[in-house]
C-alpha positions, 0 to 999 in steps of 0.5 A, a space after each residue: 625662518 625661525 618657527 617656534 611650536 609649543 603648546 603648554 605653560 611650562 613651554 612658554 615660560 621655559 621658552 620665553 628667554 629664547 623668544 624675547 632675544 629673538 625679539 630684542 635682535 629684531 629676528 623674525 619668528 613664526 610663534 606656532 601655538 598648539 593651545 594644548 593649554 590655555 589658561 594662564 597664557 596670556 598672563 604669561 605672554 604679557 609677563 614676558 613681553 611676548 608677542 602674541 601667536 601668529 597661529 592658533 591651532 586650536 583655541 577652546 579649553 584646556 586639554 584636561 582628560 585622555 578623551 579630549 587629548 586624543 581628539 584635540 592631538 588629531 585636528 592639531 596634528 592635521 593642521 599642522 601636516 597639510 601640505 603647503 600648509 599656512 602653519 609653516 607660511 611655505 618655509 621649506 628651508 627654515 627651522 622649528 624649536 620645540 620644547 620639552 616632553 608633551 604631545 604639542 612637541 612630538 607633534 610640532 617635531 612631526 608636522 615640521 619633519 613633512 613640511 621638510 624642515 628642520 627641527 631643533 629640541 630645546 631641553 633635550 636629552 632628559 631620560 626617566 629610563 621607565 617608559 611608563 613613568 612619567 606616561 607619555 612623556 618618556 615616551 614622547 621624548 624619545 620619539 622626539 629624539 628621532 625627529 630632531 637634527 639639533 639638540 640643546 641638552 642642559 647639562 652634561 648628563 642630559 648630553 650623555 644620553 643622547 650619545 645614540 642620536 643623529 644630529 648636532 648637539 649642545 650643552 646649554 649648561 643649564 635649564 632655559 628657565 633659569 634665564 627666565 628667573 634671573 632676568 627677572 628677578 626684579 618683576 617677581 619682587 615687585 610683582 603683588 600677591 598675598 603672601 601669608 604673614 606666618 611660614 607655610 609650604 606650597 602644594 602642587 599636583 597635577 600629573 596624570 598618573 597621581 590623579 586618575 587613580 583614586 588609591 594613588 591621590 589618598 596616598 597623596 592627601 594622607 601625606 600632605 594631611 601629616 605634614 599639616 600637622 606641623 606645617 601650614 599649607 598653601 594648596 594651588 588648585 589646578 582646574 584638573 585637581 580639583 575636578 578629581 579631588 570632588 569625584 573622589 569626594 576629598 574636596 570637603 576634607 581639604 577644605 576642613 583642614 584648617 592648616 591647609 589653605 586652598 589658592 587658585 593658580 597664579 600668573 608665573 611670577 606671582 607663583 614665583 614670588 609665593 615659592 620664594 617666600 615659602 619653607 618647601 613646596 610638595 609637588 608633581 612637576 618637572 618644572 618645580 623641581 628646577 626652581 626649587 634647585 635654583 631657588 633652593 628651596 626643599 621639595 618633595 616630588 610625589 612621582 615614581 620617577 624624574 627625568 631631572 637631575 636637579 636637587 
């Protein structure tokens, strides 16, 4: 049996491409949600046509701070360990898809290796070389790397890095998302969502290493406050964020620039439509790096580091 285990919104959507051939084929897969994130899911799944979970590990709110993260990651962790555990439905000769670089892929990886499966990484071989930036992505990779008995690398450099492992590997080319942009293409222009009648350029923080640090999140404001100057912006408020920029008492600041305007997150697809329309997009996510590369679309990674070659 086909086992597919993610947990995130990125891994959803970066995975939906898979899911739905799997589904188009009529080929029956175990969808193994580790409810990592929550918000938005659904949206997603629907977006996409996915069906829904057949097993939820945990189902309260999003993981948003170390605390929660280190208690959430062991009962996930437990469940999906057991011996004979239902997670897996007895399969001990079948195979587990894990996508990218959080906690709910080394954990999937893990969980899967006891149960003596066989586990496969979708997006493999991405490498910052800082083991400290991203934190604990880098970290996570490379102990999924070690778990893995397939690897799926988008592109050559992402294959070159993984030269040391053991196991089977291939070259996607490219990056799944871009199946997830251009098979629906036609969605995302139809889809309804408020685009501003004048040029504006999107914002989007929300890693852990740009927001736990007060020093570091100024830093970010201060340039986002610059490019303001010139530019309107569209500021996508992660529930994360929010809470930071309100404890650090930036919320009111941001709210009184009146060329930033503050927007909720949104489904993938209304997203999509808003970066298409956009001039650039300032931002801390591995995902938005490759859409603005497929897109091309300008953008400014407010990170030490990437693992990502695009752009």
């Amino acid at each position: 049996m086909i086992h597919i285990f993610l947990g995130t919104k990125a891994q959803l959507i970066k995975m939906a491409p898979i899911m739905k051939e799997l589904q188009e084929r009529n080929i029956e897969y175990n969808f193994v949600f580790s409810g990592q994130h929550k918000s938005t899911i659904t949206d997603i799944r629907n977006d996409f046509g996915l069906k829904e979970p057949d097993i939820i590990l945990y189902s309260g709110p999003d993981i948003t701070s170390i605390r929660k993260m280190f208690f959430w990651s062991i009962k996930v962790a437990t469940l999906a360990s057991q011996k004979n555990s239902k997670v897996w439905k007895g399969d001990k000769d079948g195979i587990v898809l894990n996508h990218g670089d959080t906690l709910s892929t080394l954990i999937g990886s893990f969980s899967a290796k006891l149960q003596g499966l066989k586990t496969a990484h979708i997006e493999s071989g991405l490498r910052s070389f800082n083991i400290l930036h991203p934190f604990p992505e880098e970290l996570t990779r490379r102990l999924t790397f070690s778990l893995s008995d397939f690897f799926f690398a988008p592109g050559e450099w992402a294959l070159q890095n993984l030269s040391k492992e053991k196991g089977k590997k291939i070259n996607t080319e490219n990056n799944t998302l871009l199946d997830s942009l251009n098979a629906y293409q036609e969605t995302i222009e139809n889809i309804e969502v408020k685009i501003p009648q004048y040029k504006y350029g999107i914002v989007s923080i929300h890693r852990f290493e740009n927001l736990f640090r007060k020093k570091r999140l100024l830093e970010i404001i201060k340039i986002i406050e610059d490019i303001s100057k010139t530019k309107r912006i569209l500021f996508i408020l992660h529930k994360t964020t929010e809470e930071k920029l309100n404890k650090y008492g930036i919320l009111p600041r941001i709210k009184s620039n009146k060329n930033i305007e503050l927007r909720p997150r949104y489904s993938y697809f209304k997203f999509i439509k808003l970066l298409k329309n956009s001039e650039f997009i300032i931002t801390d996510g591995g995902s938005n790096q490759e859409e603005c590369y497929f897109l091309g679309k300008p953008c400014l990674i407010m990170r030490k580091t990437t693992e990502r070659k695009e752009g």
